[in-house]
N, C-alpha and C positions, 0 to 999 in steps of 0.2 A: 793874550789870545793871538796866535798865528792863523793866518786866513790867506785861502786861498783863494782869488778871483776868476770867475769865468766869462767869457763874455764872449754872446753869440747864441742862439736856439740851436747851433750845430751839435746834434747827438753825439756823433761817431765817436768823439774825445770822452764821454761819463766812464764807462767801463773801466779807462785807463785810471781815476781818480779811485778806485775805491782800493787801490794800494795805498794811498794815503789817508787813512782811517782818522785820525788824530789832530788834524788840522782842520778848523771851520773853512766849510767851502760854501761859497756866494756865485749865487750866477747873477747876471745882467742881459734882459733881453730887452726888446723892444713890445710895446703894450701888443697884444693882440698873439703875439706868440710863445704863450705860457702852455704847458703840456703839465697832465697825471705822474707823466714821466719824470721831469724832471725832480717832480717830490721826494725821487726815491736817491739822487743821488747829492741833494745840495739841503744845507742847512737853513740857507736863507734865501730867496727869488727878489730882485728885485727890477719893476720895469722904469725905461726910459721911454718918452714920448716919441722919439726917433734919435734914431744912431747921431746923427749930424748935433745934438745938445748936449756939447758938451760939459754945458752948468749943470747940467742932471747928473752927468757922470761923477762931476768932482766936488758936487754934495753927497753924494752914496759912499766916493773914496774918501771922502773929511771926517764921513762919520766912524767907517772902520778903521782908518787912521787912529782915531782918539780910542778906539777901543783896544787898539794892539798893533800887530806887526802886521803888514801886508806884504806878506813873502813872495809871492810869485802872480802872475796875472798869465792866465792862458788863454791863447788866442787861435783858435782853431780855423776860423775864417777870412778869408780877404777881406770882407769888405771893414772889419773891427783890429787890422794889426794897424793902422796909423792912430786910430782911440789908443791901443793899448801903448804903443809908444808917447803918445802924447803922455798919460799916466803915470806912467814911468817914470818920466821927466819931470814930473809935476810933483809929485810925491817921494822919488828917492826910491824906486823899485828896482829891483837888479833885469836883467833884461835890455831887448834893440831899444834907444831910445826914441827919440821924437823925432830925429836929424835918418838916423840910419832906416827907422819905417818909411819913411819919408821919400828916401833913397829906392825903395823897393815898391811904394805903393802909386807915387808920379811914375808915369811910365815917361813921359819926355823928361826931368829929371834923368830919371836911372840911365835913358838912352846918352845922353849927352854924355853923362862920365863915364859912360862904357866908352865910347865914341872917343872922347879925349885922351883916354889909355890907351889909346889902339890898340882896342879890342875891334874885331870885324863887326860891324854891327850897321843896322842899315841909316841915311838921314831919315829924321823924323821933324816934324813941327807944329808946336804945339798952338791948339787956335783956338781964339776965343767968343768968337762973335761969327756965326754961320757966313756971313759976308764976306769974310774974309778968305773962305774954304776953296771958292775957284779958283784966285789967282795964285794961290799956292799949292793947286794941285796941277794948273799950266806949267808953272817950274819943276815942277818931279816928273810930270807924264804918266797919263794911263798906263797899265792897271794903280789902283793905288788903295789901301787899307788906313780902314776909318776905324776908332776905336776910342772908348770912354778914355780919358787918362788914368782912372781910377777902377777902370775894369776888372773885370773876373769871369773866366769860364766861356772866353767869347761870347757874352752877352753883348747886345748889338755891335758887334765888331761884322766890319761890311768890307768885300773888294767892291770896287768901283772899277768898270771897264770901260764908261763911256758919261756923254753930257747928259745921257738921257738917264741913266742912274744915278748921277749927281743930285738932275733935278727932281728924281722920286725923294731919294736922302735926304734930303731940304726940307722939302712937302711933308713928308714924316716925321720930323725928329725939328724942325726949325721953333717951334713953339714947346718942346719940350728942352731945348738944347742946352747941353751940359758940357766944360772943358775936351776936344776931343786931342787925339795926336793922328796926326795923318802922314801916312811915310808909303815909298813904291813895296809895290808888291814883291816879295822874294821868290821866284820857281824854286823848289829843292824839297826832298823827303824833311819830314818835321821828326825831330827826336826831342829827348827831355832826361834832364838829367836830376836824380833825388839823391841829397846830400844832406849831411850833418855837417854844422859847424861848432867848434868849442874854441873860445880862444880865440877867436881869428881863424883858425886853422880847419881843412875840408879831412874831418878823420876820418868820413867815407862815403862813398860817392857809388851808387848806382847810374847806368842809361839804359834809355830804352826807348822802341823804337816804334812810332804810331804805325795802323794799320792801314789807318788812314788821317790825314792831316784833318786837324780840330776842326776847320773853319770847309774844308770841304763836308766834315759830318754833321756839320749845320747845314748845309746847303742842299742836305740829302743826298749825297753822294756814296755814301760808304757809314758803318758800323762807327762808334767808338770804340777804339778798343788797342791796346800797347804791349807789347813785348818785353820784359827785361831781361836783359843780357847777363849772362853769368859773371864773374872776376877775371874764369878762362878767357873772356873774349878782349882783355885789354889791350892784348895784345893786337889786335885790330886796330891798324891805324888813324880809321875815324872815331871809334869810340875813343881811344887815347885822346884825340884832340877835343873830343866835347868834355871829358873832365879835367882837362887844362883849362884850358875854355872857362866852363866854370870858375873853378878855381882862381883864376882871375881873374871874373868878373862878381865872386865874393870878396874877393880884398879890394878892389877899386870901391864897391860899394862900402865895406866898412861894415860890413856883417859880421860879429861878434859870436854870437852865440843862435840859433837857430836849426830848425830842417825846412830845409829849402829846394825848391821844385821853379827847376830853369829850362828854358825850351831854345833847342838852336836848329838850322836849316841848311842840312847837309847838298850843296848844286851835285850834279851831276859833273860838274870836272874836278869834284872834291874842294869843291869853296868852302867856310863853313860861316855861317852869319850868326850872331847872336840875335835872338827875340826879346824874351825878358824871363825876368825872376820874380819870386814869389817868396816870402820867408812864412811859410807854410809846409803842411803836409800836401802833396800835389794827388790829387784827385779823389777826397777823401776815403770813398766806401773801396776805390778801383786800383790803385796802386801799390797801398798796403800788403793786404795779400798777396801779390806779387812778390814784392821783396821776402816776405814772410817766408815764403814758399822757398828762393830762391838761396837766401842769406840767414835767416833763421831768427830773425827781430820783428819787433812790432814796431813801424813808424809812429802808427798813432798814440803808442806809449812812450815813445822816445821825446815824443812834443812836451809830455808832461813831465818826465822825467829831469830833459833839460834844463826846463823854469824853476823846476824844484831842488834842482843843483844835488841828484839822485843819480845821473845816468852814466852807465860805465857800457864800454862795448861788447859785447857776446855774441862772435859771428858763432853761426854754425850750418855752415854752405853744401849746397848741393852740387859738387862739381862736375862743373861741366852742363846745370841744367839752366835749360827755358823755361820760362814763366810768362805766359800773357793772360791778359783777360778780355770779354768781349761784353760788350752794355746791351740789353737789348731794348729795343726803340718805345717810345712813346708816340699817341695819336689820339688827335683830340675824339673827345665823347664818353659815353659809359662803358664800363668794360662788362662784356656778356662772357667773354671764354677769355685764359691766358693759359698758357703752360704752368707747368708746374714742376719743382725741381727734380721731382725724380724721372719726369720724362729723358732727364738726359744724364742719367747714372749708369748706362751701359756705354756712352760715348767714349771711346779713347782718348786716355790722356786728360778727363773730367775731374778735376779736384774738388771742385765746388759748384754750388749751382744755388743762387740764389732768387727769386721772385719775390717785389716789392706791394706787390698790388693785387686785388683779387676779382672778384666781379663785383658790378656796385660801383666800383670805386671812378670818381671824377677824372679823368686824364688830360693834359695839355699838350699841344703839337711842341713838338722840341725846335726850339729858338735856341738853345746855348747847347754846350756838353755836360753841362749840370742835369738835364731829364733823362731819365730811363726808367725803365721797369724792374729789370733784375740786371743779372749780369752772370758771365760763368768765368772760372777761372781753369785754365790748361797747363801742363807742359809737357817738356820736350825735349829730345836732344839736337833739335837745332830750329832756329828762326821759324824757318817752312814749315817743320813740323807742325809747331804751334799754333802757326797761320792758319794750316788745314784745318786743324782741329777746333779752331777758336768758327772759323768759318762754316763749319759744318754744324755746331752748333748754333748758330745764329740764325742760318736755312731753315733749320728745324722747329725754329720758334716759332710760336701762333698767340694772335693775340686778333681776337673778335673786339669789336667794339658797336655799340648802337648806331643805327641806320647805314652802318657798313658790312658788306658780308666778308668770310673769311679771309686772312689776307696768312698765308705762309710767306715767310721774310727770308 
């Protein structure tokens, strides 16, 4: 028996499995996050107590072991690619192994060997014990970015501007404290570049360009929401340099086989800094489509494809167009009114329009880039265009929630 492993409650990847008919698929989630859904596309569920036990893992993998072949292992989410590497390793699975996740899911790790290759990339240091956090944020200087080392989605990833945000950071997070990396802050537009790798080798590489920087759209500054750039625009001297960029900073890391989603910070005098990489699909339900749009592939099929040692390239590009998407927000309480997707089917340049939520339904104040409601997808024949149009949609959105009255965005 050939079996396919899953691992993670992330949906977005089932639809891509059901090309692969013929092969037992196994999902692995953690207890409490079992869905109707997933009955429909896996043979077997099985739960772990939490991600972090790894003895539960590698009783589940001994068991299908002894019953057959454990062909591929798919890992849709950040926080389950260093399990899936570890697995890998453990078992004799084709895939990033234990050493290369590893590479990509430490973020002071991956900084360092970026850093040693001189690659552009910023000091970072990694700390262990909150006590230790002032006197090495005296040595760097204000501003300065606090973040899990094992992060994802700018979840509590903090700038710090002064002692008096140091000592709130402490006061919150000192009795929950977990490994962080703390490095100066970079000024510069944030871009992101989604790539395949086969072989070693980037056989193709999109960027693209936020509308507003991740960590300001926590901060409530701005939309989430990205741009991708066509093939036309390579010729652009900075896009050229982030898929260089890239590019070598997948072989320093030792990235084999993967899609991967890397973010760099272009200054204003054309500096360019590397931030990090992910050997994932980058921003599940929001990027996708994009490229789709743009290049004519499904990323999130290409993740399965990969593992399954299935996937051959088939561009088929829109030249010369733009593609972005815009998220729209989340706020805590019940939802009494939201938009609905065809509110914005006369919008220019509207491809898509989605809405996650309805009324009824529970909402949470958005802390990372992982929250939103829906989201639309644009394009365009150039950047601005898309901008307008991604923005104009986003105006237009409405979202009531209880004991707040209307709020147009």
């Amino acid at each position: 028996m050939n079996t396919l492993v899953y691992l993670s409650d992330y949906p977005h990847c089932f639809e891509p499995l059901l090309n692969y008919r013929d092969i037992h698929k196994v999902l692995i989630v953690e207890e409490g996050t079992t869905t109707e859904q997933q009955h429909l596309y896996f043979d077997e569920i099985h739960t772990v107590s939490s991600m972090l036990r790894l003895d539960e893992f590698e009783a589940i993998f001994t068991n299908l072991a002894s019953l057959g072949t454990i062909q591929a292992i798919i890992v849709p989410d950040e926080d389950y690619v260093a399990i899936g590497g570890y697995l890998r390793s453990k078992f004799n699975i084709p895939g990033l192994n234990e050493q290369q996740t590893r590479n990509v899911r430490d973020k002071f790790v991956m900084k360092e060997l970026v850093r040693a290759a001189g690659i552009n990339g910023c000091y970072s240091v990694s700390i262990q014990d909150p006590d230790e956090l002032p006197e090495h944020i005296v040595h760097i200087g204000y501003p300065v970015i606090v973040k899990p080392v094992d992060g994802a989605g700018t979840a509590h990833t903090y700038r710090l501007n002064s002692q008096a945000d140091l000592d709130n950071y402490l006061q919150s997070y000192r009795k929950q404290w977990r490994q962080i990396v703390v490095e100066p802050f970079i000024e510069g537009k944030e871009f992101h570049c989604d790539s395949i790798i086969v072989d070693g080798e980037v056989v193709f590489s999109s960027v693209g360009e936020y509308l507003f920087n991740c960590l300001d759209v926590v901060n409530k500054k701005g939309p989430l929401g990205m741009i991708i750039y066509p093939a036309s625009a390579d010729s652009i001297p900075h896009i050229r340099a982030i898929k260089e960029m890239n590019t070598q900073v997948v072989k320093t890391l030792g990235i084999t086989k993967s899609v991967c989603h890397s973010e760099m910070f272009l200054q204003p005098s054309g500096k360019l800094y590397f931030g990090e990489i992910g050997a994932r699909v980058g921003g599940g339900q929001i990027i996708p489509p994009c490229v789709r749009n743009s290049y004519g592939f499904d990323l999130l099929q290409t993740l399965v494809d990969l593992e399954m040692g299935q996937w051959k390239l088939e561009l088929q590009e829109k030249p010369g167009v733009y593609t972005g998407v815009i998220c729209f927000p989340s706020r805590q309480g019940i939802v009494r009114n939201i938009s609905k997707p065809d509110d914005f089917r006369d919008f220019p340049g509207i491809i898509q329009a989605r809405i996650f939520n309805k009324p009824g339904d529970q909402l949470n104040d958005m802390t990372n880039t992982m929250t939103r409601t829906g989201l639309a997808v644009a394009e365009g024949d150039c950047l601005e265009q898309v901008r307008e149009r991604l923005m104009n949609v986003y105006s237009a959105f409405v979202l009531e929630v209880e004991h707040e009255t209307l709020i147009n965005l």
